[in-house]
N, C-alpha and C positions, 0 to 999 in steps of 0.2 A: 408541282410548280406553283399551283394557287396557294398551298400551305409557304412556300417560300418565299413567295411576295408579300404576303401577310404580314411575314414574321419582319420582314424589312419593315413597314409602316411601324408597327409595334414597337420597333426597336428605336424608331423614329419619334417615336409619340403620337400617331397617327393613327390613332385607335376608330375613328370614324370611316376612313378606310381599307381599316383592314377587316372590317367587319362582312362585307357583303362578300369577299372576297373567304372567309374563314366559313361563314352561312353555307356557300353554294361548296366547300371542300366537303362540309361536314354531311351535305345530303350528298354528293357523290361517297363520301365512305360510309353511310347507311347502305347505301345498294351494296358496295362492296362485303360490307359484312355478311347484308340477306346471301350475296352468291356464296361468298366462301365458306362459310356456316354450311352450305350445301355437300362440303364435302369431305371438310377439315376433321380432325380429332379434336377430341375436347382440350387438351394442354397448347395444340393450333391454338383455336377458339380462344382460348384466355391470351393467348401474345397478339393477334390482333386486336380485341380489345384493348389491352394495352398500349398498344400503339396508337390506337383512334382516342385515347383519353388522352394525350398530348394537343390536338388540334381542338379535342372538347373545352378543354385547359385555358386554351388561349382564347376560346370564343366566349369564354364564360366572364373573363378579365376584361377583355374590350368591352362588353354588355354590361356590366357592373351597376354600370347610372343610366341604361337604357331603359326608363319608365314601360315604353311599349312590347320590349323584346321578351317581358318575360314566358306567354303560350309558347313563342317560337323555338325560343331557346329549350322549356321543360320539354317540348318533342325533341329536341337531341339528346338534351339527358336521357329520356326515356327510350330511345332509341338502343343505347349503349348499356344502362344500369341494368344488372339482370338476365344479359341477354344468354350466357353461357348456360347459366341456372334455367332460363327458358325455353332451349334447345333440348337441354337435357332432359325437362317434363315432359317435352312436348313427343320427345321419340316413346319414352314408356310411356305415357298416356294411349300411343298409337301399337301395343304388344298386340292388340287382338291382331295384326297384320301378320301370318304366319313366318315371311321373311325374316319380319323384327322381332318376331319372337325366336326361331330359331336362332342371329347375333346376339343378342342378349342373352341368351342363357350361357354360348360361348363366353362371351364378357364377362358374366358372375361367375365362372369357372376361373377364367384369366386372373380375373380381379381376386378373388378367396386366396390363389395359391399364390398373386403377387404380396398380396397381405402379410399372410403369413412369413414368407419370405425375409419381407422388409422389416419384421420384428427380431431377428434374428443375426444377431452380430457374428459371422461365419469366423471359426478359428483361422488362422493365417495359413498353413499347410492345405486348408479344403478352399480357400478362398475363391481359387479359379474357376472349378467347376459353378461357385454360389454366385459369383457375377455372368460368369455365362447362362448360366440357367434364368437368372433374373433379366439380362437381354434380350433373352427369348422372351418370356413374356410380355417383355415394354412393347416388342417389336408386335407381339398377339394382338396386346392392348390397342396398340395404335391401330393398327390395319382393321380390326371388327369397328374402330368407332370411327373409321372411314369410309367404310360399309353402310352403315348403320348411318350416319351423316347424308352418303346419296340416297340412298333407301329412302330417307323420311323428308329430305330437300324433294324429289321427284311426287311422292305424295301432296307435301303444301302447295306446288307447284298446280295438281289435279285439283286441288280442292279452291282454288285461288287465293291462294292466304298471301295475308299482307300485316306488317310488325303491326300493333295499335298505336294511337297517337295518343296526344294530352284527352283530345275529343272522348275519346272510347274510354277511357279510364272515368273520366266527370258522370259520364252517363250510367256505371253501376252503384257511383254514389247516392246514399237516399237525402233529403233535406237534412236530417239529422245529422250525416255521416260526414266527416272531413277527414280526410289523406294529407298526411305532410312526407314528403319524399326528401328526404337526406342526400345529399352528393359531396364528398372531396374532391376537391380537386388543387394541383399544384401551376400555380400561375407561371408562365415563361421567367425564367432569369432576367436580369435586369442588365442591360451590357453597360449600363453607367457605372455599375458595380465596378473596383479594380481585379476582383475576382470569379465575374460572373455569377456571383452567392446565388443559387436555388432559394425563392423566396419558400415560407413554412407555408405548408398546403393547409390551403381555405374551408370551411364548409360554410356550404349554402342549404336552403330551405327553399322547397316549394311546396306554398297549401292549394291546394286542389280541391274547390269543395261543386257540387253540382252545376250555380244556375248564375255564377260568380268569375270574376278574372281570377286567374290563377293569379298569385302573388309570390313573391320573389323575394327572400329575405336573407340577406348575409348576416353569419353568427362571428364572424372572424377565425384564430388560428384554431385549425382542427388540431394542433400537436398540443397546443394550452389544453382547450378541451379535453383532451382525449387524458393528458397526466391526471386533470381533475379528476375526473371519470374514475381512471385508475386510483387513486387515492383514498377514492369514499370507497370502492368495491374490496380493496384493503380491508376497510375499517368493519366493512359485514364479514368478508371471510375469514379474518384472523383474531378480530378482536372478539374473540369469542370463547368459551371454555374448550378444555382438551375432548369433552363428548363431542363439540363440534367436527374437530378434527380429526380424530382417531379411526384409524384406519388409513389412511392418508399417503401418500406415499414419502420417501424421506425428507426429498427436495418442499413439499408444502408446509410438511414441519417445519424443518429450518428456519423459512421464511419465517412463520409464525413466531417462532420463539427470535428467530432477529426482530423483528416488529415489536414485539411484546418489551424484548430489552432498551428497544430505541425510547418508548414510552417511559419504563422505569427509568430511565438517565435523563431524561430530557424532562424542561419545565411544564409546566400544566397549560404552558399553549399549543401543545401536539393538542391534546381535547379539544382545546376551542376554537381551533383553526380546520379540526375536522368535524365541530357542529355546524360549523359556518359554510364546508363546501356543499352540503344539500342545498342553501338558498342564493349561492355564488352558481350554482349550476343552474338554477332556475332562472336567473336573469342573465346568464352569456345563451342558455339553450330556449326555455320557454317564453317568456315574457315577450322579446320580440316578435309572436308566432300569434300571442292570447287577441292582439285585435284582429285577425284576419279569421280566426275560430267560427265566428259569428254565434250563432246560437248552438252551433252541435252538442251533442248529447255525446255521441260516441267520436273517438279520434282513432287513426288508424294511422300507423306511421311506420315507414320505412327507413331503416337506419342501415350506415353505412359507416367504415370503419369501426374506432372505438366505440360511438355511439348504438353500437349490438351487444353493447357491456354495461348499458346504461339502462335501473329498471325506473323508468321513467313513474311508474304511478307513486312512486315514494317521492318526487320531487314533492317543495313543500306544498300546502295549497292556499287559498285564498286570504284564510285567516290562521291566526297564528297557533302553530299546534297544530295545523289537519294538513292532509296530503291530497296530493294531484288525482289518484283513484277517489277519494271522495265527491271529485266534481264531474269529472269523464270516464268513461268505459273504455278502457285504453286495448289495443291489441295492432300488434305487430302483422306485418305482411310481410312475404319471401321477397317479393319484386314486383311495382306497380303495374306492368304489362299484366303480370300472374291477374291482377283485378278483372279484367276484362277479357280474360284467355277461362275461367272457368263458369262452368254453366250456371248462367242466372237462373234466380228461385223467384218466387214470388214470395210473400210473408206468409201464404197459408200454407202452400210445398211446404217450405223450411219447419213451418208448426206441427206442420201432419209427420215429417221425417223423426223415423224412431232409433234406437240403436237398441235392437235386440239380439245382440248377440257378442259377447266380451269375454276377451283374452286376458285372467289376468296372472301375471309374472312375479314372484314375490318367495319370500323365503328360501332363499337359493343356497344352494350346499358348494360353494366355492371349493370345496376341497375335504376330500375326505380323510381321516384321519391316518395318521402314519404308524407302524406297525409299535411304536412307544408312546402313541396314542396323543402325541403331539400333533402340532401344522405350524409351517411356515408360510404364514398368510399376508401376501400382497392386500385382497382382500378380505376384512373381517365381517363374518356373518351380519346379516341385519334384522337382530331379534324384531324388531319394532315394527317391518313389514310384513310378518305371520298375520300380527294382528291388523293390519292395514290390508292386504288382499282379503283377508277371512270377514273383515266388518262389509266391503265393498260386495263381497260376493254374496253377503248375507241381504244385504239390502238390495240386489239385482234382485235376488229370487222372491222375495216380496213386493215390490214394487212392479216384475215383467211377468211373475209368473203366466204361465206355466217355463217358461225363458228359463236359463239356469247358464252361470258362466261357466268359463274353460279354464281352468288354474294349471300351472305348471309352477310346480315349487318342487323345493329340495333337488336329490340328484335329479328328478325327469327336467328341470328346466334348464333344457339345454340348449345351444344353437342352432343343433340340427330338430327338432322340437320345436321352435319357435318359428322358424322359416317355413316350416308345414303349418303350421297352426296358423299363422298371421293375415293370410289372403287371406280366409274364411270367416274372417269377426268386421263389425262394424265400428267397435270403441276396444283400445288396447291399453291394457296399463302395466306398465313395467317399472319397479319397485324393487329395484339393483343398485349397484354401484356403476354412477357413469365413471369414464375418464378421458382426463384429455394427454394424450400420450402415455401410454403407459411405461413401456421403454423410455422414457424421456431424452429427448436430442437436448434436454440441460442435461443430462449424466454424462453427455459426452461432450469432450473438448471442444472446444472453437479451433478452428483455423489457428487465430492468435497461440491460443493455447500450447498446439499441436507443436508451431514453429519454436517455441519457448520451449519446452520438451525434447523434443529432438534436435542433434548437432547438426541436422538437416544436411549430410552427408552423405550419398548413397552408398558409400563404402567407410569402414573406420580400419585403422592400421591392427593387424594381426598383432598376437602374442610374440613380446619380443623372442629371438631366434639366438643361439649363440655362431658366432662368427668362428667359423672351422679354422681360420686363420691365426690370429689374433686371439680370440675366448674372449672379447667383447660380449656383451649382449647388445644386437641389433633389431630395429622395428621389425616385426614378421610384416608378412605379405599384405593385401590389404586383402580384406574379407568386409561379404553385405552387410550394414548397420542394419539390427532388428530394429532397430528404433527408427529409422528412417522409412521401414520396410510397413511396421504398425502405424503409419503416425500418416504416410497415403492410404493402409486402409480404410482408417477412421476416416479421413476426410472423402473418400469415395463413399462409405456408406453413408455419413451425414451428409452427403448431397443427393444420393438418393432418393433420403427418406424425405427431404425436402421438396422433391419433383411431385411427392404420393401425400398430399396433407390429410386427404383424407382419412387416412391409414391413422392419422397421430387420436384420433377419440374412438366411441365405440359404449359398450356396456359389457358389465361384466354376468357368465351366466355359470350353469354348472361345471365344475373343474377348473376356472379358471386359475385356481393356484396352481393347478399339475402344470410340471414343467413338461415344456413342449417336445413331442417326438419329433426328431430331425430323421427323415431317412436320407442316409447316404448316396444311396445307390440310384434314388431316382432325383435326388436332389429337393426334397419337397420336407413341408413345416406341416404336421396335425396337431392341429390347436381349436378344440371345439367350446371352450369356456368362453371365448373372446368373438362377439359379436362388431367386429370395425362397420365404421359409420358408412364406409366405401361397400360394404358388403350390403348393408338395409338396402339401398339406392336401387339394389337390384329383383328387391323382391318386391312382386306384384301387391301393392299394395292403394290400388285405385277403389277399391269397394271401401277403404279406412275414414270413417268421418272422424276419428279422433282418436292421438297416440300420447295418450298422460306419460312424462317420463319423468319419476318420482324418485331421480336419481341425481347423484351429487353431481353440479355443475353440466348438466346434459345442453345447456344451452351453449355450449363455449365451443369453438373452435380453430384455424386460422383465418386470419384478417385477409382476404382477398379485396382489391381496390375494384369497387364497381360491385361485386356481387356480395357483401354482406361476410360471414362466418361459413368455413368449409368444415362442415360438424357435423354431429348427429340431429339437429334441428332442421338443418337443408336437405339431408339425405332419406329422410323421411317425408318432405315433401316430393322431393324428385321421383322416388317410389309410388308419390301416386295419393298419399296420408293428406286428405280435407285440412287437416288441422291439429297444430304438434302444440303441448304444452311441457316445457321444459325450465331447469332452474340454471341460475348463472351462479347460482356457490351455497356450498354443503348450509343445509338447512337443519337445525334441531330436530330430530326421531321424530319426538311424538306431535309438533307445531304439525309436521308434512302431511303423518295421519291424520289428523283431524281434519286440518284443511283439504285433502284429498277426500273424505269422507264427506264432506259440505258438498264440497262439490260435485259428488256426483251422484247428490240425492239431490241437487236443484235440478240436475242434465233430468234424472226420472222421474223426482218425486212430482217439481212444480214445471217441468216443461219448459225450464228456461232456455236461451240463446248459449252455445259456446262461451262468448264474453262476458254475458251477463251473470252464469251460473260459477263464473271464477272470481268474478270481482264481487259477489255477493259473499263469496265465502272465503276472500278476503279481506273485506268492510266487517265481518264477522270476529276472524282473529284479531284485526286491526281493535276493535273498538270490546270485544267479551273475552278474547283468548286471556285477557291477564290479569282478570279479577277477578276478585277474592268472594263463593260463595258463600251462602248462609251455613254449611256444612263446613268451611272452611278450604274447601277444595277450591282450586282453579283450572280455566280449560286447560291451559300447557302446565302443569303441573311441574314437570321438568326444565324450568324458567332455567335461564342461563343469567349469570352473576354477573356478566361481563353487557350482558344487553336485559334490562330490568324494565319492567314495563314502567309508564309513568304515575303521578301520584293516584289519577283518574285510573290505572286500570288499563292504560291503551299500551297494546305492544309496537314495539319498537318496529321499523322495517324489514328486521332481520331475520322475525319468523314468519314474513307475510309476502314478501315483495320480492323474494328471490323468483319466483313461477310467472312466466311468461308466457302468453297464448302467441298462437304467431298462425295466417292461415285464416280461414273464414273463423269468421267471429260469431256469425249468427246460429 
């Protein structure tokens, strides 16, 4: 009722009134979420979210030019951003509880052979059984993480937990440290419109630094942004040589080689209209942010939609020719509550904290060879990471000894392998193929498609018949349209796969090329090459201070409204992982090793920070990876033609700025 007198003033132009009124809706729907979070499933949990981001929407638009509202207001954002993703930590975080440990291992059972499942486009004669079977599970699904919901609601409940505010997030910031919090949001319709037009959803900015008013800054349309976004993230993934690519699956191809023909046809202002979107992004995204910065050293920012596809330390920087990582130590956060939900350190803890003890994943045998000594490879081997684990493992053992790492390559690194091994280390590096879908839901039609395809007739007229009478030939009977009959499978299994996103990434491990065993009879998928991102989530992974993921595009997933990318970057925090570094698009071989080799002799050699020991050893390829020594050699030797370093020797973004830390920085 409050939200619908609101929306009268609003409609009215009444925005001063409808303001206290939207205020007091939006702390009555905080409680509501704290109870039903208590009890809901997580696909619940995301619909009511969803619903409370409508009345957030509206409170954010009447506030717009309210100087004072900004703390009040960032506690409702903060309230809502996150909160699925924080539900979801917060139950594994709590597995030592024997209850929760016994549903959640149900769950990772559920979830593996839902997975599997959903990769697998069921022939039309087995189909019934593969949907019945797949219902069963949903219905598994749902009920353990309703379980598992009271379970861990009746704990918070014992221990008196209460969500954090603006308050409690300011207070794990150091002087140095400032937090900018990303939010979309889509403002009410406009009823002057003749069509009621949905205006383009907004982003806003809140910097949050310690001892300071939090400050409030609108960027304007998130859908402008977010094409920019998209257009420079083009220009790293595709403008690039076929080493970059290859491997690839057929749909990234395509793209590339459309992109690459769009540039050969068109004039030479495709180039200069995409040198100009890195410093057209700095001044619709950063600029309006850099006076509220104050002196910080390090930035910490939470992104929301497009902007989780955005590597911000390549924006330009102060003077011309240098970038944003040259002035700040930039690192991503999962969700600002996540700030003040994990256990504070002091500076000399976090110094004295070692990691001795590392998992690393690299030279993986995708597929073993076929009896004419051929393979049909999804995935193509990745020479370049033999020598990337074996450098990294060589320098553990010198720098920890007597310490010595755990390597799983070739056929041993496997899934079932890695989920044993993983609780037990404290730093993980996995140096594979990420993907994001590998089935791809673009291999399969749209809706549109589908309807354009089929005469969308559930029955088509039979083989004409001769007429016993006459010796006409007349229409036969009518008989099922298979076209009609395929064309709702496909749209049932693409809504499926769509309920399960996080099924669509993952990493690729041994055998992932073997085609998948389908048993019949019990109705179930064995598929042990394919690590889904849905599956990490579930293994214990709370002792992990750091999971380097030195794989193509591991940072990417689906766009969720409120909680960031549903990836392998989130599911590895939810699991329990301090701190995920992950890339947003295929990076050149040997850029990735070296860079990965910098970095993780700053983590042992010099005892750097998380953020400090990645942005040092990317200020490194940045400014020496692409010059020329005295020998005539340079560090990336395998420069790419399409991205050339500049006259000075600096490499471009493209081998430096794709790796993203996300997670404690320190």
């Amino acid at each position: 009722m409050l939200y619908r007198i609101a929306r009268a003033y609003i409609d009215v132009g009444e925005f001063e009134s409808a303001t206290p009124l939207l205020d007091e809706c939006l702390d009555i729907s905080r409680k509501k979420l704290e109870l039903a979070f208590d009890f809901q499933s997580r696909s619940e949990q995301f619909e009511l979210a969803s619903d409370m981001r409508s009345r957030l929407a509206a409170y954010l638009m009447v506030t717009a030019n309210a100087e004072s509202s900004a703390e009040r207001t960032y506690d409702h954002v903060l309230a809502l951003k996150g909160a699925v993703f924080l539900r979801q930590w917060s139950i594994r975080q709590a597995r030592d509880d024997s209850s929760l440990a016994e549903l959640l291992s149900q769950l990772a059972t559920v979830n593996r052979e839902l997975a599997a499942l959903l990769h697998f486009i069921p022939e039309a004669d087995a189909g019934g059984a593969w949907y019945k079977k797949v219902g069963e599970l949903e219905a598994g699904k749902d009920r353990l993480e309703h379980e598992l919901a009271v379970l861990d609601g009746s704990r918070k409940k014992r221990q008196g937990y209460d969500l954090p505010r603006a308050k409690d997030v300011r207070l794990v910031l150091s002087d140095s440290t400032t937090l900018i919090d990303f939010f979309e949001y889509r403002p009410p319709a406009d009823p002057s419109s003749p069509y009621w037009d949905a205006p383009d959803p907004e982003l806003v900015a809140f910097v949050i630094r310690r001892d300071h008013p939090i400050a409030r800054v609108a960027l304007g349309s998130s859908r402008e942004i977010g094409s920019m976004i998209d257009q420079w993230r083009k220009w790293f993934a595709f403008d690039s040589s076929r080493r970059a690519i290859a491997g690839t699956s057929d749909y990234d191809l395509a793209a590339a080689r459309l992109f690459h023909e769009l540039r050969r046809n068109s004039s030479s202002d495709v180039s200069t209209s995409m040198s100009e979107l890195p410093l057209q992004l700095k001044v619709r995204i950063w600029q309006p942010l850099e006076k509220y910065l104050g002196d910080a050293s390090t930035v910490l920012y939470c992104p929301d939609v497009a902007l989780s596809f955005l590597p911000l330390a390549a924006l330009p920087g102060e003077q011309p020719g240098t970038y944003l990582i040259e002035q700040y130590s930039l690192a991503a956060v999962p969700a600002a509550q996540w700030l003040s939900l994990v256990k504070e350190q002091d500076v000399l803890e976090i110094a004295q904290k070692t990691m001795t003890s590392a998992l690393l994943v690299g030279d993986v045998d995708f597929q073993s060879q076929k009896d004419d000594g051929s393979t049909s490879a999804a995935f193509a081997r990745l020479p370049g990471t033999k020598r990337e684990i074996e450098a990294i493992a060589e320098l553990y053992a010198i720098l920890l000894a007597p310490h010595s790492a755990t390597m799983l390559r070739g056929p041993q690194a496997t899934k079932q392998a890695f989920m044993q091994q993983a609780p037990q280390h404290d730093i993980i590096l996995l140096a594979t193929h990420g993907f994001l879908d590998i089935d791809s839901l673009d291999n399969l039609p749209s809706v549109g498609e589908l309807i354009t395809q089929s005469t969308m007739m559930p029955f088509k007229t039979g083989a004409p018949v001769e007429d016993p009478i006459t010796g006409d030939l007349i229409p036969g009977f009518p008989e099922p349209n298979p076209e009609y009959t395929e064309m709702l499978r496909k749209q049932r299994y693409r809504k499926l796969r769509q309920q399960f996103p996080e099924i669509g990434s993952g990493i690729a491990l041994a055998g992932a090329n073997e085609k998948p065993e389908f048993d019949e009879e019990h109705v179930t998928i064995h598929r042990d090459g394919i690590l889904y991102a849905v599956e990490v989530a579930d293994v214990d992974l709370r002792q992990v201070q750091l999971v380097t993921l030195s794989a193509c595009q591991s940072g990417l997933g689906t766009q969720a409204d409120g909680e960031g990318l549903l990836g392998l970057q989130r599911a590895f925090h939810v699991a329990g992982a301090e701190s995920v570094v992950s890339s947003l698009w295929k990076v050149n071989d040997q850029a990735t090793r070296l860079l990965m080799e910098r970095f993780h002799a700053n983590l042992w050699r010099k005892k750097m920070g998380k953020g400090d020991a990645l942005r040092e050893a990317q200020l490194w390829m940045l400014r020496e990876g692409g010059k020329q020594k005295a020998d005539g050699a340079r560090g990336v030797a395998d420069l790419d033609e399409a991205q050339p370093p500049s006259s000075d020797g600096r490499l471009p973004p493209y081998y430096w700025a794709a790796f993203v830390l996300s997670g404690d920085w320190r």
